[in-house]
N, C-alpha and C positions, 0 to 999 in steps of 0.2 A: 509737513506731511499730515494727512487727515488719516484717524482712523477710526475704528467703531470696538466698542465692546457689545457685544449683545449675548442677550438670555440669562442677565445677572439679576440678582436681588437684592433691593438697597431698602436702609431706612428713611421712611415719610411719617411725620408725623407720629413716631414711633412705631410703624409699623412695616412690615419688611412688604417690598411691592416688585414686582416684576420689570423691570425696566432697562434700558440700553442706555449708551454714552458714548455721544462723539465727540472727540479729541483732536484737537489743530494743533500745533507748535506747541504741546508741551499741557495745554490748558483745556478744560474743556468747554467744548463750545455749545453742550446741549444734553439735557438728560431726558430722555423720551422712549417711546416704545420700541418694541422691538421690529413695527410695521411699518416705521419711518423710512420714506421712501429711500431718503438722502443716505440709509445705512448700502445699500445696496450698490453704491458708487467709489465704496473704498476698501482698504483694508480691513477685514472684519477678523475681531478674535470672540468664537463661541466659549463663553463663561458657563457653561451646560447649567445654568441654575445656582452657580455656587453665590458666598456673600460677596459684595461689593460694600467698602465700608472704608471711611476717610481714613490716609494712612494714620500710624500714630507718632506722634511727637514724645521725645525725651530730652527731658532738660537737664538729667545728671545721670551720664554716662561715665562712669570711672575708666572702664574696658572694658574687654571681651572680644573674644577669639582667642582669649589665649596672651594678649595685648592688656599693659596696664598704662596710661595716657601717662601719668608720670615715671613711668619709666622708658616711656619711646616716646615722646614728643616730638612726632614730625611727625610729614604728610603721609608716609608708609605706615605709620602707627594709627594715623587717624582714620586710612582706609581699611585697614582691617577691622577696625572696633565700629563704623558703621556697616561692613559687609557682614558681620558675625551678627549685629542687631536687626539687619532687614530681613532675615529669615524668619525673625520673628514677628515682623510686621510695621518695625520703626523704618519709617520715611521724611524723617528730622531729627534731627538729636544736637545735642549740644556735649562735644568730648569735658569729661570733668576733670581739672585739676585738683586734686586734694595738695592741704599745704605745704609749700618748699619754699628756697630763696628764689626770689627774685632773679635772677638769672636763670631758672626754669621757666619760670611764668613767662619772661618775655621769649624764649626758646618757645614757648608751647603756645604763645600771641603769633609769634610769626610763622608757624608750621601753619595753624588755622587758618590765617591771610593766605598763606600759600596753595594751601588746599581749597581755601576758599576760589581763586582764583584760576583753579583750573578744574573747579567741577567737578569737586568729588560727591558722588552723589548721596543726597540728606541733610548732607552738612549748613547749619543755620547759624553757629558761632560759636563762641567759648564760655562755658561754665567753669568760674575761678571763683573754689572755694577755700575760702584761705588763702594765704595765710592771718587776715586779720580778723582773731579769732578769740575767745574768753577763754584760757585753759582748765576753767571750769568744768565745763563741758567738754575738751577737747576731744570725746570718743577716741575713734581711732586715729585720730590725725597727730603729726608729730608736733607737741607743742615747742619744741626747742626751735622752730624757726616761727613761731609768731615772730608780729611784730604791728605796732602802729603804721596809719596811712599816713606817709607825709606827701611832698607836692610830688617827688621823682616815681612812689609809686602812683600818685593818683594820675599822670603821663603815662606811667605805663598802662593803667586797665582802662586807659581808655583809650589806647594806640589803635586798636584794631577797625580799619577803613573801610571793612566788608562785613558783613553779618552782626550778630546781636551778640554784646558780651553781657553777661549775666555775675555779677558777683556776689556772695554768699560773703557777708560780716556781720559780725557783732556789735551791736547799733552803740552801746553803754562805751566803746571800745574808741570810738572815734566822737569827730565831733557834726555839729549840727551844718556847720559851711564844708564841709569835705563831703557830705552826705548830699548837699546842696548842688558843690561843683562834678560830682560824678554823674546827677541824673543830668544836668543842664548838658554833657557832653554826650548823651548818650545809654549810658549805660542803666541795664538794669538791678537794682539793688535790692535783694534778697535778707531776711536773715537767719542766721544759723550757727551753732554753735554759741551760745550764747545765755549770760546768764542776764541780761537787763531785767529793769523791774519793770509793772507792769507801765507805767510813767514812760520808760525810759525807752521801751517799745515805740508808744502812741506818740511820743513826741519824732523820733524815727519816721514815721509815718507821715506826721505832716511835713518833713523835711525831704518826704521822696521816696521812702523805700514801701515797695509796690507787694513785695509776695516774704514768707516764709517757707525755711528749707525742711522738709521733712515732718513735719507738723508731730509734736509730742517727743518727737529725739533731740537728743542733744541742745536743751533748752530749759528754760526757768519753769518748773511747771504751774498747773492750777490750783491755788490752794485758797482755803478761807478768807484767809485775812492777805492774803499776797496772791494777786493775780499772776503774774509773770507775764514772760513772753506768750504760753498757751492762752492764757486770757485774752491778750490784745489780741491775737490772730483769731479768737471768736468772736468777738466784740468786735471788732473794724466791719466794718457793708463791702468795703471794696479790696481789701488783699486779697491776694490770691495763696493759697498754701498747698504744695505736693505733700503728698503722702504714699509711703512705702508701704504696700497693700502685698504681707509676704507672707503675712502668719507670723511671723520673727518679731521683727522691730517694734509692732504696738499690736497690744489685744483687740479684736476684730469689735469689741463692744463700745471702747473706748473713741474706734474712727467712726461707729456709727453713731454714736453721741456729737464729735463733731458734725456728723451731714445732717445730724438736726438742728445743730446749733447756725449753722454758716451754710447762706447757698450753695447749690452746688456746682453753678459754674465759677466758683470760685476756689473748686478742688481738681489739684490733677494727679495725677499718676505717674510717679516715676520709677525706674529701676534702683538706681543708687548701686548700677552692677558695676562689679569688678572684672578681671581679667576672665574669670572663672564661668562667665554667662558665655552658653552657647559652646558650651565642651563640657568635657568628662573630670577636669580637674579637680583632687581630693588638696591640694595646696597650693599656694603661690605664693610672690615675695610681694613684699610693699615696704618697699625704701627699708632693706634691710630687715624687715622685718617678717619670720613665716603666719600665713592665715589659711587657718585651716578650715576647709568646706565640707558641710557634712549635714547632708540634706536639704540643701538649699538656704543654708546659715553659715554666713562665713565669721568667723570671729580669730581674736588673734592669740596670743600667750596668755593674755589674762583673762580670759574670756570675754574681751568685748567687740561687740558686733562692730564690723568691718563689713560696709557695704553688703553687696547681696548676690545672689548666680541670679535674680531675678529678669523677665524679660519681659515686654510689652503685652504681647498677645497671654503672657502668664497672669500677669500685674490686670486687664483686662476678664479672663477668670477669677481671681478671687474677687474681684471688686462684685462679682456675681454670688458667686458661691458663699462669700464670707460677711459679705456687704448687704445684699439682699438690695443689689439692683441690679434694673433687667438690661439688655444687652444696649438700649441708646444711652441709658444715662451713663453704662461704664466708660461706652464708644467714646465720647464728648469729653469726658475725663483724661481722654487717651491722644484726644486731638483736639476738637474746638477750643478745649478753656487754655492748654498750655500755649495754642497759638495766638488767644487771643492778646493771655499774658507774658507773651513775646511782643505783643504788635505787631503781629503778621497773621491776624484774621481776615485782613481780605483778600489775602492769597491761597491760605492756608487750612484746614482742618475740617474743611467740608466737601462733598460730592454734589457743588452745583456750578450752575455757567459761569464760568471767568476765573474759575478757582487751578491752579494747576493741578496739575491732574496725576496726584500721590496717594493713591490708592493700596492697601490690603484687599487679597483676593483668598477667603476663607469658607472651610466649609460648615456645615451646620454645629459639628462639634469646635469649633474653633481655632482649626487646623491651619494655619498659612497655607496657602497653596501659591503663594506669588504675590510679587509685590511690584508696584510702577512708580517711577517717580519721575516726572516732570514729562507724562506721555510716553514713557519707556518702560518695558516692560525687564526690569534690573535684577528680575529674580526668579524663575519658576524651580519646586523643590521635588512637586508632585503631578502627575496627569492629575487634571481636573476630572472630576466623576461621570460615570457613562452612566 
């Protein structure tokens, strides 16, 4: 099926330009005016002027809807927690497992397979954070089920035959050949949670591990005479590091000294949302445990921060407001770099020919007004502007 978007406004060259989009099976086949004959021979939907802007990707999706990934691990769990985030503009995500045994992790490996396999729409793979993890740091995660990778678990994170698995560990925690046979298989290797020294990072690095989780949380910090984990993740040219842009997690001065420090397609944007994104929830459980939400900070009995109610198109505002960037470079943060630090930049996180066609449909304040993914239109929340 062909069809047309027209009388949208997209970014060029960083600047917002009047333009149309035709779309074949899923992808689009053409970004052009809105006087293109060719719009005139199919299906047209009038975007009366609003934004047209790559959808966005989330690599750490805890929950939401009301849904927490560890504690509904199946494909019912996974469709809800990407239906509650496309409202807000996510058109990829990866469901997060924070850590449990092992017999969760491969429950919530094969719910993803499954879902994978029948098209639940967004869905790109599994983020499995934890359990190998430094209880240093352990935040909010439960450290009583750490544990080291040996060969049964490095089988299982890398069982998954469809989509991208992403795992979040602790580099100091494992060793340099485990680290080795997980990228060789696939997987992408993250780190988080974690106390490595600044050494114990960079050596991690050249053994394969591509990005860090949460940049500044739950980590070795910067210091004089001991670089840590936040040194290496400045110092490296090529990892990639999210960052939780909530007002909460890290002082706004602090992530704009990184974007001086580190290109900035080498920064993405993530939620780190819980159940609590995209509802009215003042609490929720987390493996026994109550987290209390209270202005968009969820923390738990001892006051520490537990993920976030944050959401994409929010995470995309402060990166503005708080960041002091303008509306392409936050875009790119939202989608280009996490796709590319997927490996699925050439399908993924832009609005041009051949890319599929997962777009947010937003208005000048920043309002979803609809979301498409893969040429379908999988979401409208509000009439588009007369």
């Amino acid at each position: 099926m062909t069809l047309a978007l027209i009388n949208g406004r997209m970014l060029e060259n960083d600047k917002l330009t009047d333009r149309a989009l035709l779309i074949e099976s899923g992808r689009i086949l053409a970004v052009t005016v809105n006087s293109d004959p060719r719009l005139r021979r199919v299906e047209v939907h009038d975007l009366q002027g609003a934004l047209i802007l790559p959808g966005f990707i989330d690599i750490q999706v805890n929950g939401g809807g009301g849904v927490q990934f560890n504690e509904q691990p199946s494909v019912e769990g996974i469709c809800a927690i990407g239906a509650a985030h496309r409202r807000f503009g996510t058109t990829g995500f990866l469901p997060t497992l924070l850590s449990d045994d092992l017999s969760v992790v491969a429950k919530a490996i094969a719910a993803v397979g499954s879902a994978m396999a029948i098209g639940v729409p967004g869905l790109l793979g599994i983020h499995i954070e934890g359990p190998f993890l430094n209880k240093v740091h352990k935040g909010a995660h439960d450290a009583t089920v750490f544990r080291a990778i040996d060969e049964q678990a490095v089988e299982l994170l890398s069982s998954l035959t469809s989509g991208t698995t992403l795992v979040t560990l602790a580099p100091e925690m494992t060793t340099a050949q485990t680290l080795r046979k997980l990228v060789s298989r696939g997987v992408v290797v993250a780190a988080g949670h974690t106390d490595a020294t600044f050494a114990q990072a960079t050596q991690g690095l050249r053994n394969g591990l591509t990005g860090f989780t949460h940049l500044f949380n739950a980590m070795s910090p910067l210091k004089a005479r001991a670089p840590g984990v936040v040194g290496a993740a400045l110092f490296d040219r090529n990892s990639y590091c999210s960052l939780i842009v909530d007002g909460h997690h890290v002082d706004p001065v602090v992530l704009q000294i990184a974007l001086r420090a580190k290109k900035h397609d080498r920064i993405m944007l993530v939620t780190d949302a819980m159940s609590c994104a995209g509802t009215d929830q003042r609490s929720f459980s987390l493996q026994g445990r109550t987290i209390v939400v209270d202005g968009g900070c969820c923390v738990d009995e001892q006051g520490t921060l537990a993920g976030t109610a944050l959401t994409m198109i929010q995470a995309v505002k402060n990166a503005m407001s708080l960041l002091a960037l303008d509306l392409s470079q936050a875009v790119r943060m939202a989608s280009e770099y996490p796709a590319t630090f997927l490996r699925l930049n050439h399908m993924l996180g832009r609005v041009a020919p051949g890319y599929r066609a997962n777009l947010v449909i937003a208005d000048d304040n920043l309002n979803v007004l609809g979301t498409w993914i893969n040429g379908r239109l999988t979401d409208q929340y509000t009439a588009l502007p007369t």
